[in-house]
C-alpha positions in Angstrom: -93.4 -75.5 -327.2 -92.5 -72.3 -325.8 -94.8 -70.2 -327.3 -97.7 -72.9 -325.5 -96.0 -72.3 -321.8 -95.7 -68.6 -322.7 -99.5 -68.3 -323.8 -100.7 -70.1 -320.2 -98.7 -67.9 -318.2 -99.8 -64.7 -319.6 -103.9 -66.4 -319.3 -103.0 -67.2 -315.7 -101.2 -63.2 -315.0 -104.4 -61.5 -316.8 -107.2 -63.9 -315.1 -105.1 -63.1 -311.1 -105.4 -59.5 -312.3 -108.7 -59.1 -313.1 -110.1 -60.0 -310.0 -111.3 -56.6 -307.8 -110.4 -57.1 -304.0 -114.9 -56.7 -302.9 -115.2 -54.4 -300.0 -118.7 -54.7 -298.6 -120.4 -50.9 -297.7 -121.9 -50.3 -294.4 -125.7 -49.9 -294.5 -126.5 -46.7 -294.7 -130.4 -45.0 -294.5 -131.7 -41.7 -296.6 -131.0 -38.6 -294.8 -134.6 -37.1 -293.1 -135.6 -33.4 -293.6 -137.4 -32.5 -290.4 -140.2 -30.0 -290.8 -140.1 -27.2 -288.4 -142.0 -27.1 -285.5 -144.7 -24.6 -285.7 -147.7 -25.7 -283.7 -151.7 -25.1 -284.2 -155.0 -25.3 -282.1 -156.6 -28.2 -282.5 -160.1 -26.9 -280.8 -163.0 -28.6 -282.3 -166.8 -27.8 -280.7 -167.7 -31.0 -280.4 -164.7 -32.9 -278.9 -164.4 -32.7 -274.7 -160.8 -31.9 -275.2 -158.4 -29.7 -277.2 -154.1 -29.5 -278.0 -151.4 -28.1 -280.1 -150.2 -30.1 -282.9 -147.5 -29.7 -285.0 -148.3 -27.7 -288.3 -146.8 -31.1 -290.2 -149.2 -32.9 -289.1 -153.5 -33.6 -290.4 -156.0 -34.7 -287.6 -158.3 -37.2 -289.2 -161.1 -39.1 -287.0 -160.4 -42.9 -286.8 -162.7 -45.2 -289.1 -161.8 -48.3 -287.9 -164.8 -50.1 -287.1 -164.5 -50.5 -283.5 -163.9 -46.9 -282.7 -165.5 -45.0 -280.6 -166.6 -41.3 -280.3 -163.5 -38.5 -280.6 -161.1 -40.9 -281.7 -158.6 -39.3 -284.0 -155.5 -40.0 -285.8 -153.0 -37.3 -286.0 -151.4 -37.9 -289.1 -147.5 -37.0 -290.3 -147.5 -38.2 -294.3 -144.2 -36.6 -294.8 -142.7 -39.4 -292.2 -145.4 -42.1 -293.1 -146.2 -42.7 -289.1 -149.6 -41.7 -287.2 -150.3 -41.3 -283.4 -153.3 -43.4 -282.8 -155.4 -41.2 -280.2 -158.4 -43.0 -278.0 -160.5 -41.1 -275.4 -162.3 -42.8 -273.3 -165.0 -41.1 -270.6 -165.2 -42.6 -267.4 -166.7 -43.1 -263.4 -164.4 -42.9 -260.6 -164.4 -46.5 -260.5 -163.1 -46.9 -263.9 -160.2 -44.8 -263.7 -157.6 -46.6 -262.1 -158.4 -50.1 -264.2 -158.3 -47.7 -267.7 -155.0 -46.3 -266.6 -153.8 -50.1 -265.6 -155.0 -51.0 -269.1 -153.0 -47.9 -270.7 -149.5 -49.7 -269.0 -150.4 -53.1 -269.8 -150.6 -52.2 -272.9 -146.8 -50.3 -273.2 -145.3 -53.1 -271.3 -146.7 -55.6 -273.5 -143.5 -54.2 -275.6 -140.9 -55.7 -273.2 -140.4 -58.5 -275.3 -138.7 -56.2 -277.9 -137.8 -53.3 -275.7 -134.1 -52.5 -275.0 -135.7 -50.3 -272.0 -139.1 -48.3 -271.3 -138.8 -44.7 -269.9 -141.8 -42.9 -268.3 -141.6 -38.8 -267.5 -144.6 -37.8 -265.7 -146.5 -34.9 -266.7 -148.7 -32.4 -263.8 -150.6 -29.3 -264.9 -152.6 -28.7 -261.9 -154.2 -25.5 -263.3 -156.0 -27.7 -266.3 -156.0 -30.7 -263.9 -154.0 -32.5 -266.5 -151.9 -35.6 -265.3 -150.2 -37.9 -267.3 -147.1 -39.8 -268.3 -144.8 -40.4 -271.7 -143.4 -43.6 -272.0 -140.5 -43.8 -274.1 -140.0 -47.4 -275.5 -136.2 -47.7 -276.9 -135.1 -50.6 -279.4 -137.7 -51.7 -282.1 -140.7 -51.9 -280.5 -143.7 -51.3 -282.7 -144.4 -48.3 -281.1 -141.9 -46.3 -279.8 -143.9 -43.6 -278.1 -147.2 -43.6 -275.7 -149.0 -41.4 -273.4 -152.0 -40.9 -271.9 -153.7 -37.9 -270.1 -156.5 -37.8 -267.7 -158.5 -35.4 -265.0 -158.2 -38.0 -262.2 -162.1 -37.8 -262.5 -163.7 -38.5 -265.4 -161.1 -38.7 -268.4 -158.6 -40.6 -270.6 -156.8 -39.1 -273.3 -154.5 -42.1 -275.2 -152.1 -41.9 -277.5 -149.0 -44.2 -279.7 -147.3 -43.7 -281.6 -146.9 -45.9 -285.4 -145.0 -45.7 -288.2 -146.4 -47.5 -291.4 -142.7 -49.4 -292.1 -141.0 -52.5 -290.2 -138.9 -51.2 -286.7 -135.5 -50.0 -287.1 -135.0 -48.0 -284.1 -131.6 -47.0 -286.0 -133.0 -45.2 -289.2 -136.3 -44.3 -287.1 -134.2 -42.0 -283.8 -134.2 -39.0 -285.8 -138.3 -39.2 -286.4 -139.1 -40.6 -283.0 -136.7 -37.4 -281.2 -138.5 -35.3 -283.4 -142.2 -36.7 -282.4 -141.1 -37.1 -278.6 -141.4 -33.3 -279.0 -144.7 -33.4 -280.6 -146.4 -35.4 -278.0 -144.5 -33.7 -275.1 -146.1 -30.3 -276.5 -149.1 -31.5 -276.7 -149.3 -33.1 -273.6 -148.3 -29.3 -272.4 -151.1 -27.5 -274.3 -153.8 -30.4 -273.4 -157.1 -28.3 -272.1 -160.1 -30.0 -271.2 -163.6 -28.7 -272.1 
């Protein structure tokens, strides 16, 4: 019979053994190679309006089917995101309820915001005006501006990436961008 208790002991000792203590990994997200930024003219004769844009990026007009004239996507394929430009021309009249539009539409993100910056912009020389609004925590669209003349002009832009919200994995992209759109919010000319 001893051979039998002997037998069990040693299944029990090699089965406790076996077992690995699991250690779960923290998440962790691909490392991102930035471009870097070198900028270029956009300047095209028939749009009322011209910028820098980074070198990374493609300007392709918007086909959706309820755009209107010069409205462009700037394109960034190596970070699968796009800011969706709108211009809109306008009366005196229409100016202030296009630019109450613009921050409706921003603060519609409050809902998943962790906060909303704005940084105003004032190039008196161009009479160009605007503001960057910085939406933190994972908002669909982390970044939006618009530009105008005070007169006759609005000049919109956000910012979207083509992948859920993770404003964790996505900081290193948005920082990057939030120097795109402030340069060309800098370089903006009017024609």
């Amino acid at each position: 019979m001893r051979p039998k208790y002997l037998y069990i002991i040693c299944m029990c000792l090699f089965l406790v053994a076996c077992g690995d203590v699991v250690t779960p990994k923290p998440r962790s997200y691909f490392r991102i190679t930035l471009p870097e930024q070198k900028y270029e003219r956009f300047d095209t004769v028939a749009f009322p309006y011209s910028f820098e844009k980074s070198a990374a990026s493609n300007v392709v007009a918007d086909k959706a089917e309820d755009a209107e004239p010069y409205w462009i996507n700037i394109d960034y394929p190596s970070m699968k995101c796009k800011i969706h430009v709108t211009y809109k021309s306008l009366k005196n009249s229409d100016l202030d309820e296009a630019l109450e539009d613009s921050r409706r539409l921003v603060y519609k993100h409050t809902i998943k915001a962790d906060a909303i910056g704005e940084s105003y912009f004032e190039n008196d020389t161009d009479r160009v005006y605007g503001v960057l609004y910085q939406i933190k925590g994972n908002a669909a669209t982390p970044l939006q501006f618009s530009l105008t003349d005070s007169l006759a002009h609005l000049f919109r832009g956000s910012l979207y990436f083509y992948c859920k919200p993770n404003k964790d994995s996505l900081a290193p992209v948005v920082a990057y961008l939030e120097d795109d759109v402030a340069h060309i919010m800098e370089t903006f000319n009017w024609k």
